[in-house]
VMD Tcl script that draws the C-alpha trace (Angstrom):
set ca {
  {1.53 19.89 -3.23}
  {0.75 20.02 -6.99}
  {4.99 20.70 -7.39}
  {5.39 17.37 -5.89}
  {3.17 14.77 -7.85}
  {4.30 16.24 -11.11}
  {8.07 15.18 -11.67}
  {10.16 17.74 -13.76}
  {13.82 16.85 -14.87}
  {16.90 18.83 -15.76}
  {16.21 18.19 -19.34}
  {12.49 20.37 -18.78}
  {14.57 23.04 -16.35}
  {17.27 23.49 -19.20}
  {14.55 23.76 -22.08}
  {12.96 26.60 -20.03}
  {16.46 28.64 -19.66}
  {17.02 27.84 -23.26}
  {13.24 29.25 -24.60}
  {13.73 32.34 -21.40}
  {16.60 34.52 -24.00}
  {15.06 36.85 -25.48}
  {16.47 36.81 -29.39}
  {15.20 39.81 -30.64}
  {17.35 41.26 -28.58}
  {19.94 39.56 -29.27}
  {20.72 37.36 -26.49}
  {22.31 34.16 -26.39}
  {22.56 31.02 -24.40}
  {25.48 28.57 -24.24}
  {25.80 25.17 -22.74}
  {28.08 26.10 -20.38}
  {25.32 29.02 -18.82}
  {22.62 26.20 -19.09}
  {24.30 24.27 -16.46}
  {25.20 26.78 -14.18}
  {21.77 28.52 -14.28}
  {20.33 24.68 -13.33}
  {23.09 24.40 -10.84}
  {21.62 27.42 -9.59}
  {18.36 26.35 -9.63}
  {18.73 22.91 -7.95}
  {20.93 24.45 -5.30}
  {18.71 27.53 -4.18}
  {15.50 25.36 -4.44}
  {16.91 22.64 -2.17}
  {18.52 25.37 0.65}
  {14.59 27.33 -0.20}
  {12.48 23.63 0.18}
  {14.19 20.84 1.05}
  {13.39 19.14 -1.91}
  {14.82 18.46 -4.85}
  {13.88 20.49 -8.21}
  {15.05 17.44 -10.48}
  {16.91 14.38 -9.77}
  {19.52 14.35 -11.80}
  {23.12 15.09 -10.27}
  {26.03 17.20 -11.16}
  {29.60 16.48 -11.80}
  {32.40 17.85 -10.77}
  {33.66 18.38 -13.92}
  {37.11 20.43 -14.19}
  {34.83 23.28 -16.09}
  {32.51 23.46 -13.59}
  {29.33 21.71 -12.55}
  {27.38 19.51 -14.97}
  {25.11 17.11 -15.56}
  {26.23 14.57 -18.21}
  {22.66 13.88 -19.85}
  {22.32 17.30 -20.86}
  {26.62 17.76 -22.16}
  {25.78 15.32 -24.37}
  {22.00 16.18 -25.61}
  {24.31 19.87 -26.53}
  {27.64 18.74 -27.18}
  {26.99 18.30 -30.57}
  {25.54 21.89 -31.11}
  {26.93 25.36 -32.10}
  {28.70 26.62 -28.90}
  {27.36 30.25 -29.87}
  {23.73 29.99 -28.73}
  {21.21 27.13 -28.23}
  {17.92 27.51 -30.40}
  {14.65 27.52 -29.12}
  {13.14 24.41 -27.88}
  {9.75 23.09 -29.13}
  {7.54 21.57 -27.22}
  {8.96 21.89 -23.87}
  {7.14 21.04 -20.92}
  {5.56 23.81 -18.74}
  {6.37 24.26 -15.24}
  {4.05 25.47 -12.61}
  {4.23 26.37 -9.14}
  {7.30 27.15 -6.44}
  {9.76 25.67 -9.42}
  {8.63 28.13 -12.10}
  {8.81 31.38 -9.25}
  {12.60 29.50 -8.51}
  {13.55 29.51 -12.04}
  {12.31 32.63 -12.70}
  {14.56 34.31 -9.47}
  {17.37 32.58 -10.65}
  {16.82 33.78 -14.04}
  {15.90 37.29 -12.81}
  {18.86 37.14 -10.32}
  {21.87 34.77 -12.60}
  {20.65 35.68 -16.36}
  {22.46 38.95 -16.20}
  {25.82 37.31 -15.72}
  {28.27 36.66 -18.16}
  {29.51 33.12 -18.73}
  {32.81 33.88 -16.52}
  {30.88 35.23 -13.60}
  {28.61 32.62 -13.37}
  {31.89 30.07 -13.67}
  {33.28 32.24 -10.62}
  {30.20 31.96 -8.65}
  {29.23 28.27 -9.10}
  {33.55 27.27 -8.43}
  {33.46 29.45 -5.06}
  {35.92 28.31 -2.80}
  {34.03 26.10 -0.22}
  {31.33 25.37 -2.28}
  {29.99 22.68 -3.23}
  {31.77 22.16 -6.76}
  {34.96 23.19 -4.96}
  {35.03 20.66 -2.00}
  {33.91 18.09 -4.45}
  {37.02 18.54 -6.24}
  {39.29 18.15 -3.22}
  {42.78 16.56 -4.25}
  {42.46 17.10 -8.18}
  {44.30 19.60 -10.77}
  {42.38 22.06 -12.04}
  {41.30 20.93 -14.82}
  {41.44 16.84 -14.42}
  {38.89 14.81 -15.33}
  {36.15 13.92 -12.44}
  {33.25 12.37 -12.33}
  {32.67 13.32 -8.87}
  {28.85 13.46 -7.86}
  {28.34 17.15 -6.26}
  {26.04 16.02 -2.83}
  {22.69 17.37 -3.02}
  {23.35 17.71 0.38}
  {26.25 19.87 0.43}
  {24.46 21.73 -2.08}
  {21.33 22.21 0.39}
  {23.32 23.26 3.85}
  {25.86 25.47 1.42}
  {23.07 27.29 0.14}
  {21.12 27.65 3.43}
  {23.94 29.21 5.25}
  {23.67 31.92 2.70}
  {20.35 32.66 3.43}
  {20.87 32.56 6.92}
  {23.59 34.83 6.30}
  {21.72 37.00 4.26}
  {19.06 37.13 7.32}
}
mol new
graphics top color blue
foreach p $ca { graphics top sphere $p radius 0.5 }
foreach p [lrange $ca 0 end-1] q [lrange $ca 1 end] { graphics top cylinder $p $q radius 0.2 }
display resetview
């Protein structure tokens, strides 16, 4: 019950990817794998709970899923990598063990993959787009719902 009373939002889950790279190493983190890792995230933790990990929504943008607050908290950086982020918020509990499977399980991807994977066709992103060019503008709210029963039927195919 302690995830519940304490309220995380995307902002928190995207600082968390963002400090996760490991640098020394050479890794890098874009904007455009920050949203689909926290698509990801809010889609496997509401087919896993029920619940919500934050409550911001996506868009349907023609790119891919995103949340507008964090576009434009990034927009303005260097598309090459994000830097660290001080003084993020810790997360505890089922949300941290979700972030760090879809980390363990998503991180590996490259940018295109994780494009592929998040656009699959009858997905959520995908049916949210119904009717519009590829690449048109949309400010289409992905359902949390759709998100939630998409997600579930893979587990229940995975079963």
């Amino acid at each position: 019950m302690e995830d519940m009373a304490r309220k995380i939002d995307a902002h928190d889950v995207a600082d968390w990817f963002i400090n996760r790279i490991d640098r020394r190493m050479g890794e890098v983190i874009t904007t455009d794998v920050v949203h689909r890792l926290l698509y990801f995230a809010q889609a496997w933790y509401l087919a896993n709970t029920g619940h919500e990990m934050f409550e911001e929504e996506f868009e349907a943008w023609g790119t891919g899923p995103i949340i507008p607050a964090i576009y434009e908290r990034f927009e303005h950086m260097d598309v090459a990598s994000l830097p660290d982020i001080e003084n993020s918020r810790t997360i505890k509990g089922s949300k941290l063990e979700m972030l760090e499977c879809i980390q363990r399980d998503y991180g590996c991807y490259m940018p295109f993959k994780l494009d592929e994977l998040a656009k699959e066709p009858g997905g959520p992103w995908h049916t949210a787009r119904k009717g519009l060019a590829p690449l048109a503008p949309s400010d289409r709210v992905i359902p949390k719902t759709a998100m939630k029963s998409f997600y579930r039927e893979k587990i229940k195919d995975a079963a």
